[in-house]
N, C-alpha and C positions, 0 to 999 in steps of 0.2 A: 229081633227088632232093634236091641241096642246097634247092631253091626250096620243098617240100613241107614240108622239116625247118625251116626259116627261119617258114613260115606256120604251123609247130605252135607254136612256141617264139611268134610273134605273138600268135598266138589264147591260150597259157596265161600269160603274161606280164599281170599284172593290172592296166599302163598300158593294151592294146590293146582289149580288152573292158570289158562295165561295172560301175561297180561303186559300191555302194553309198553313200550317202553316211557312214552309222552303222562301216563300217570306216574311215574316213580319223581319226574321233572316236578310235577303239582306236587305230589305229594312233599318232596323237599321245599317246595314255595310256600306250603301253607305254614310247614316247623321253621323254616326261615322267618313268617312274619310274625310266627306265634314266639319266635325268640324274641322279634322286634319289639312283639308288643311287651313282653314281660322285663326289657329291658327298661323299655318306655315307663314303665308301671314303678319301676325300681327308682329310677331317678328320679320320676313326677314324686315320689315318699321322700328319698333322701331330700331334694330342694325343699317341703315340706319340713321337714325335720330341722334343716339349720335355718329355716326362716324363723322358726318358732324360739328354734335357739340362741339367735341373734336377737331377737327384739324380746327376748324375757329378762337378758343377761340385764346388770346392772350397767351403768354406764358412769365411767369419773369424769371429772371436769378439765378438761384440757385448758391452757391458761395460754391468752393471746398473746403471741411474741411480736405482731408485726410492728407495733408503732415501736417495742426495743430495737428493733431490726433499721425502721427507718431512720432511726436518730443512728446509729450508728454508722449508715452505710450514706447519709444526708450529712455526714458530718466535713466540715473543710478542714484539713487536720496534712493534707500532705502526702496520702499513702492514696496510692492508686485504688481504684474499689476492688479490682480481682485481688486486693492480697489485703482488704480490710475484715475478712472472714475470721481469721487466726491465725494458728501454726498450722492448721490443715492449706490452708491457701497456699502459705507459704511453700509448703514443701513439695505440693503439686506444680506449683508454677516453676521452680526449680529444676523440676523432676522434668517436666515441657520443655524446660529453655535446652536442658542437659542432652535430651534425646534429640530435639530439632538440631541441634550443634553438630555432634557426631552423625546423625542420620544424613547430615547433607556434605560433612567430609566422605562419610562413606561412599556418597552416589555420586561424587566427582573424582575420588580416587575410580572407580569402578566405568568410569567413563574416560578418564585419563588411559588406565590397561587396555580399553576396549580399542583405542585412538592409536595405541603404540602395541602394535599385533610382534606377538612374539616371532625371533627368525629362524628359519631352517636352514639344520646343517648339512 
């Protein structure tokens, strides 16, 4: 009897008989969306987790800079505003004037070569 029950469970067992190719397609569709969902599950916990984590944390007191900001940059004193920032302005506007300079000797020499075509011997 064991050998009869062994051969039923063979026969309904859907490796031993045949079987379609259009189930193997679903069957990948169902572990496709069962990954989705589990992924879905995963992130819906993690966003879960740093919102809790965000709004438990303590918070320090940021100290308003705009009205120092505005006196400073409101101020009639002489100095253009793109360079009333600091030595940061400064060095950036520098660094702008330096490269626009050479960037455009560059592209009229290179326009110059292109003008005066080399000659063959």
């Amino acid at each position: 009897m064991a050998t009869v029950t062994s051969n039923r469970r063979r026969l309904e067992s859907p490796s031993s008989c045949f079987r379609c190719p259009c189930f193997d397609v679903v069957d990948e569709e169902v572990k496709g969306e069962e990954e989705a969902d589990k992924m879905l599950r995963n992130l819906w916990a993690l966003r879960q987790i740093s919102q809790k984590t965000i709004s438990t944390a303590s918070r320090r007191q940021i100290t308003n800079k705009v009205p120092e900001y505005q006196k400073l940059f409101q101020e009639d004193n002489g100095i253009p505003v793109y360079l009333k920032g600091g030595v940061m302005d400064t060095l950036l506007y520098r660094l702008t004037m330096t490269l626009s300079i050479f960037g455009t000797g560059y592209v009229l020499y290179e326009l110059f070569m292109a003008a005066m075509p080399k000659k063959n011997k």
